[in-house]
C-alpha positions as CSV (number, residue, x, y, z in Angstrom):
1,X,-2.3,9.2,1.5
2,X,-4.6,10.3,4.2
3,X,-6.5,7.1,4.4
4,X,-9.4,5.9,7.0
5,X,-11.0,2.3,7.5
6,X,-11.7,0.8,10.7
7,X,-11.0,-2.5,11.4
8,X,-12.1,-5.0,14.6
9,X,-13.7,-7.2,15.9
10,X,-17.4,-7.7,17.5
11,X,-17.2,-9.4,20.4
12,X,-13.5,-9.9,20.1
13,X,-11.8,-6.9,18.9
14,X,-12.6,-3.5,17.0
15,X,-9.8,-1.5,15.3
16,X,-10.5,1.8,13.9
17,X,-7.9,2.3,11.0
18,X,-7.7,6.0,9.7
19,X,-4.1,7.1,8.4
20,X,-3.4,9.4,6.3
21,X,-3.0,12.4,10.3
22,X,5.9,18.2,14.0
23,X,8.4,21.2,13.7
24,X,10.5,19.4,15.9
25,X,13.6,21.4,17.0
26,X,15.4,21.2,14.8
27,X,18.9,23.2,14.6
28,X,21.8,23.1,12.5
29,X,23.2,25.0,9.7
30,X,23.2,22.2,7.7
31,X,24.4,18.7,8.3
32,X,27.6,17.1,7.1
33,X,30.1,18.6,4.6
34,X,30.8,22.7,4.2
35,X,28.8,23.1,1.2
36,X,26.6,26.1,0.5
37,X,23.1,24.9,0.6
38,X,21.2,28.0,0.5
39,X,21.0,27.9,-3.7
40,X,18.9,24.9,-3.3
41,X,15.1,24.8,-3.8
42,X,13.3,21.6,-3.4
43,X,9.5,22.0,-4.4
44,X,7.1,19.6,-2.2
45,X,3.5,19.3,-3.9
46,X,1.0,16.7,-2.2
47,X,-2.6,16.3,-2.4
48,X,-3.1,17.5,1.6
49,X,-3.4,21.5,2.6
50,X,-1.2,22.8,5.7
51,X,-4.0,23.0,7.7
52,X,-5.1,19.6,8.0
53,X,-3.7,18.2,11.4
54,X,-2.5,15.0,9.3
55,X,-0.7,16.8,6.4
56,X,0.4,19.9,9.2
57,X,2.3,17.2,10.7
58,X,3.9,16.3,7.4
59,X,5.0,19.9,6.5
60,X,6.5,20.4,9.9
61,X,9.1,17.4,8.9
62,X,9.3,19.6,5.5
63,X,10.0,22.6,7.3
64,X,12.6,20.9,9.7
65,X,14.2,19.2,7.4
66,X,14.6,22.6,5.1
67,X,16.1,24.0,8.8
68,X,18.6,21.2,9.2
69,X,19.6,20.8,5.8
70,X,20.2,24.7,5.2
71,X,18.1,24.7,2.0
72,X,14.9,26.1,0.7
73,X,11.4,24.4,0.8
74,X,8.5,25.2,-0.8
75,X,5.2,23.8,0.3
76,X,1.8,23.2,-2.0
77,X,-1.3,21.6,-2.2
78,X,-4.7,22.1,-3.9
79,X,-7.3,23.7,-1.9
80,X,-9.3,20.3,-1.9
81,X,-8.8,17.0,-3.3
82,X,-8.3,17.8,-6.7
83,X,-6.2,15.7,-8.9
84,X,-6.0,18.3,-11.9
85,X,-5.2,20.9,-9.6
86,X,-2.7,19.1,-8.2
87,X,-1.0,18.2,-11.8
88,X,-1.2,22.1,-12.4
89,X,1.1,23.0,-9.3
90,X,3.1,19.9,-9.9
91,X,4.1,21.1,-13.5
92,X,4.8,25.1,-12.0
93,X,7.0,23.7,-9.2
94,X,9.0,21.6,-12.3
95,X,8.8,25.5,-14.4
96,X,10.9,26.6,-11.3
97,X,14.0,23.8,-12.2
98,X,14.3,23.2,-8.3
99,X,17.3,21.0,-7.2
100,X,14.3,18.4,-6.2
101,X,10.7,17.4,-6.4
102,X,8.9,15.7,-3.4
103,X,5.3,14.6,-4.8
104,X,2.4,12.4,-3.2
105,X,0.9,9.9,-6.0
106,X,-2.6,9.7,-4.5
107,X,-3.7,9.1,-8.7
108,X,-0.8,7.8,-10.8
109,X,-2.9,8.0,-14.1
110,X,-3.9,11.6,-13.2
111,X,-0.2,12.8,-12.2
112,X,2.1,10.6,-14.0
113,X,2.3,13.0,-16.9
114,X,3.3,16.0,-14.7
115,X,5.5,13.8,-12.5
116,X,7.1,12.3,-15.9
117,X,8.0,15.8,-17.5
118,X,10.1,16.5,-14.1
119,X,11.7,13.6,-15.0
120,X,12.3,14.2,-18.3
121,X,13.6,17.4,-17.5
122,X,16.2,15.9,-15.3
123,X,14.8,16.7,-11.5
124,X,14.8,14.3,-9.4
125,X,11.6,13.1,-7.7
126,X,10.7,11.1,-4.5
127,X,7.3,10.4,-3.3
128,X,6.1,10.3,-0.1
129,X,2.9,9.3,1.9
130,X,1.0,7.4,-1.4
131,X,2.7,6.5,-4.6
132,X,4.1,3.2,-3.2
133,X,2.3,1.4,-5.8
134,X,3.6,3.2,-9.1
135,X,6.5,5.3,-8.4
136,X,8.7,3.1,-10.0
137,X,6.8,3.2,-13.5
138,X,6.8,6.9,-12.8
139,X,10.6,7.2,-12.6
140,X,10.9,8.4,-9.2
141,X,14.2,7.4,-7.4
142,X,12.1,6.2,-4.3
143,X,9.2,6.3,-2.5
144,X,8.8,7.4,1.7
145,X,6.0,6.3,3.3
146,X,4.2,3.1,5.0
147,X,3.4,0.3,3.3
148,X,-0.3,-0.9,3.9
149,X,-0.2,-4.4,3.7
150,X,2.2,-4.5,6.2
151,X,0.8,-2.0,8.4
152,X,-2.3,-4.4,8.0
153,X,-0.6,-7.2,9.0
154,X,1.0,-5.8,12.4
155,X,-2.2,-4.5,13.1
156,X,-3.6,-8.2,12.9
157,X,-0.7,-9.8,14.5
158,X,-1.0,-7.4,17.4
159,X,-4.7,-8.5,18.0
160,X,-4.1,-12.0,17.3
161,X,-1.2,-11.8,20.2
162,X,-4.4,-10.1,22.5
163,X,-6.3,-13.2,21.4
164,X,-8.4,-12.0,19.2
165,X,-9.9,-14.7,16.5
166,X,-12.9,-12.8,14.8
167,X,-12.6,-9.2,13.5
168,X,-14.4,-6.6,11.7
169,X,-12.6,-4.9,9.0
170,X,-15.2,-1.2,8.7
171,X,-13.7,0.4,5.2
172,X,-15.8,3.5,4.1
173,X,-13.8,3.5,0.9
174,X,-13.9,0.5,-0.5
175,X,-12.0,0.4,-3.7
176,X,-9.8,2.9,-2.0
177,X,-5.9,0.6,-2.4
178,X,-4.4,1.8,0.5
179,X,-7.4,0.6,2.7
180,X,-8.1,-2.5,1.0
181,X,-4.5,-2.8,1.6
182,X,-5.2,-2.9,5.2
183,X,-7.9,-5.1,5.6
184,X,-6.4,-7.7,3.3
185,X,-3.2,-7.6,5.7
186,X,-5.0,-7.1,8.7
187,X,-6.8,-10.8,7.6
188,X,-3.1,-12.3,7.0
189,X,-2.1,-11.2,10.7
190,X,-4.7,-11.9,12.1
191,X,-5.3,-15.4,11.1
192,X,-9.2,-15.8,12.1
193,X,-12.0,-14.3,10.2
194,X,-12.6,-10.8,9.3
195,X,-15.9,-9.6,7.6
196,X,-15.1,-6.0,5.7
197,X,-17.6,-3.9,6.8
198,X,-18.3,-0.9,4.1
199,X,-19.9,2.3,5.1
200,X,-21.1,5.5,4.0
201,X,-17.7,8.1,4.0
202,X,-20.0,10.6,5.7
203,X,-20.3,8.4,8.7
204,X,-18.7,9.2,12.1
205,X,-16.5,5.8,11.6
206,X,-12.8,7.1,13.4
207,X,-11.7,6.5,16.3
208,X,-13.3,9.0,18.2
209,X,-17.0,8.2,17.7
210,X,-16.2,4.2,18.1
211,X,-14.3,5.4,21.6
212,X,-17.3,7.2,22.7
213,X,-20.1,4.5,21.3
214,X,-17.9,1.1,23.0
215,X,-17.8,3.2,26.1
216,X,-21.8,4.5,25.9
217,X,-22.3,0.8,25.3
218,X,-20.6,-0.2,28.6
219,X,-18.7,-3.0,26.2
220,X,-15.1,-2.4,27.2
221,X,-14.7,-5.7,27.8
222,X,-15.8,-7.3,25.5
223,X,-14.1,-5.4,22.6
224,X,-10.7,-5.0,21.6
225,X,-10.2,-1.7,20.4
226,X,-7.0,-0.6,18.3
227,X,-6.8,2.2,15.1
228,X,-4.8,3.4,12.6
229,X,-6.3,7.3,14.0
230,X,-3.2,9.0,16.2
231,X,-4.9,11.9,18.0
232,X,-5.4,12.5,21.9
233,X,-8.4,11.1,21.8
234,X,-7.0,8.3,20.8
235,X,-3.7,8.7,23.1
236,X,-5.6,9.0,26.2
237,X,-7.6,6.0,25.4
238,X,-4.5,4.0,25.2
239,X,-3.1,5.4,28.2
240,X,-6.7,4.8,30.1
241,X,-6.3,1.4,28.8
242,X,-9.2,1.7,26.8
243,X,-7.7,1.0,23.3
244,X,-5.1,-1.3,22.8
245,X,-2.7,0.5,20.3
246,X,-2.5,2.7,17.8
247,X,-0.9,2.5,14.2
248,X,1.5,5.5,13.5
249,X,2.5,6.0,9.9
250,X,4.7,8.8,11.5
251,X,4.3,11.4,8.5
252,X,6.5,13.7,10.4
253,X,9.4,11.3,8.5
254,X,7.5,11.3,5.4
255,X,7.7,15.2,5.0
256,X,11.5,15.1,6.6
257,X,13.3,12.7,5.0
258,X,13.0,13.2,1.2
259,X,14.3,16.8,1.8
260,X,16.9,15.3,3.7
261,X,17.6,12.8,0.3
262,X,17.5,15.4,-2.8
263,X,19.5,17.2,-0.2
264,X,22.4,14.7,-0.3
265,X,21.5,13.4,-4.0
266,X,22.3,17.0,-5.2
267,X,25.7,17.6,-3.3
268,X,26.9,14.1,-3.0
269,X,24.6,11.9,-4.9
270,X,24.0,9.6,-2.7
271,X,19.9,8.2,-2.8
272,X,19.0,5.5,-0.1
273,X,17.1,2.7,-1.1
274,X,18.5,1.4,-4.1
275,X,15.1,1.7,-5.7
276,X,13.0,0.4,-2.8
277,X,10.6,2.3,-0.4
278,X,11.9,3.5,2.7
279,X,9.2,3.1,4.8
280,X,8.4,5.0,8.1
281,X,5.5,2.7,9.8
282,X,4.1,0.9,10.9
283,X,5.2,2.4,14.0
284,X,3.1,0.9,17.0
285,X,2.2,3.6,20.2
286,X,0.8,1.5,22.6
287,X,1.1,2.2,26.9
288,X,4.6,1.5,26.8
289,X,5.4,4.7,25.0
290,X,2.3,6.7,24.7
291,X,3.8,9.4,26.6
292,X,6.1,9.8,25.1
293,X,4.2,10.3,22.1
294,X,1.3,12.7,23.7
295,X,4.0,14.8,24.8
296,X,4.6,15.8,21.4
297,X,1.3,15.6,19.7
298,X,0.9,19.1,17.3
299,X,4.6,18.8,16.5
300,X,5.8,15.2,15.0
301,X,3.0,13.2,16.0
């Protein structure tokens, strides 16, 4: 789910957490085996549009995975947040009987229905980016994305490691799971005390404003400053030394891999997991690898 909270530390540490931001070459006629792929339709439906530089990122592992795998994707999303919407274009991609169904669960109770006819009707469903929480009451064979207490905890762990021993956990969606999520992690990792700081949504509270503010401040020194953002902004800062690290969800593996699954699932059957998530963060950027990582910002970062 494309999810923002910002968590740090006054004095100590600030982290500005905002997840929920690609085609990478890709080339091949189809990975392993000699089967004829190009029957096989697997319908992706998440709450995110194609033009958001988050959920662009995801479709570009969709698209790439389609390449590699030799078999048709179709993307969709609602025009906006809209969970009915989003149930609508989940039941026409299950009217098409593709070989698969990739689905994000931002709202079990609003999509379980939909998601629960596909399987009903036999397809075979994996969510990715949000859903981690209900996709097994749902029926779905697994679920690809980052788990959020974990991420959390990393995230407090890192800072902890930097010497950080009082934090501020800024959550403009309180009540939001995935970002209470965090903070509640980010308080296990970290070990010292954390206030959870809510704010108004509208608010500039990424990573970008809090860059700019710290630095207007002239408080660089005195605050840690890590995020959950990934965006040259961001990048740069790390690389300046400015920020400490960034968490990357890498949704570029959350759009690629499920395609690569129903792929396998409907020629071989073979499904990773066994039931669990397969989870693609946290994956930490930090100066160590940051290059590597700007160099391919706008394609699977």
């Amino acid at each position: 789910m494309k999810l923002r909270n910002t968590i740090g530390a006054l004095g100590a540490v600030l982290i500005v957490a905002s997840a929920c931001n690609s085609a990478a070459p890709a080339a091949s006629s189809g990975g392993g085996g000699g089967a004829d792929r190009s029957g096989i339709l697997i319908e992706v439906v998440t709450h995110g549009q194609a033009s958001d530089p988050f959920w662009s990122i995801f479709k570009n592992g969709v698209d790439a995975a389609g390449k590699d795998m030799g078999v048709k994707v179709e993307y969709s999303a609602p025009d906006t947040f809209d969970m009915p919407k989003m149930a609508a274009l989940i039941d026409a991609a299950v009217a098409k009987k593709p070989a698969g169904l990739v689905v994000s669960i931002p709202d079990a109770t609003a999509l379980g229905p939909s998601i629960q006819k596909a399987v009903a009707a036999g397809i075979p469903v994996i969510s990715a980016n949000s859903g981690s929480d209900a996709y097994a009451s749902l029926g779905v064979l697994t679920h690809v994305g980052q788990d959020e207490t974990i991420a959390g905890k990393k995230a407090g762990e890192l800072m902890k490691a930097a010497g950080v021993t009082n934090a501020l956990c800024i959550n403009q969606e309180v009540g939001n799971a995935g970002l209470d999520a965090r903070c509640k992690g980010f308080t296990d990792g970290l070990g010292g005390t954390v206030k959870v700081v809510q704010v108004d949504l509208k608010d500039p509270t990424g990573a970008t404003p809090t860059i700019a503010a710290i630095k207007q401040l002239n408080l660089n020194a005195s605050i840690k400053l890590a995020t959950f953002d990934l965006s040259k902004d961001v990048l740069n800062s790390i690389k300046a030394g400015d920020m400490l690290f960034a968490i990357d969800q890498q949704q570029f593996l959350q759009g690629y891999l499920p395609v690569v699954f129903l792929t396998y699932d409907k020629l071989y059957g073979l499904v990773p997991g066994g039931g669990q998530p397969v989870l693609t963060g946290p994956g930490i950027v930090d100066k160590t690898n940051v290059d590597t990582v700007l160099a391919n910002t706008g394609t699977t970062r």
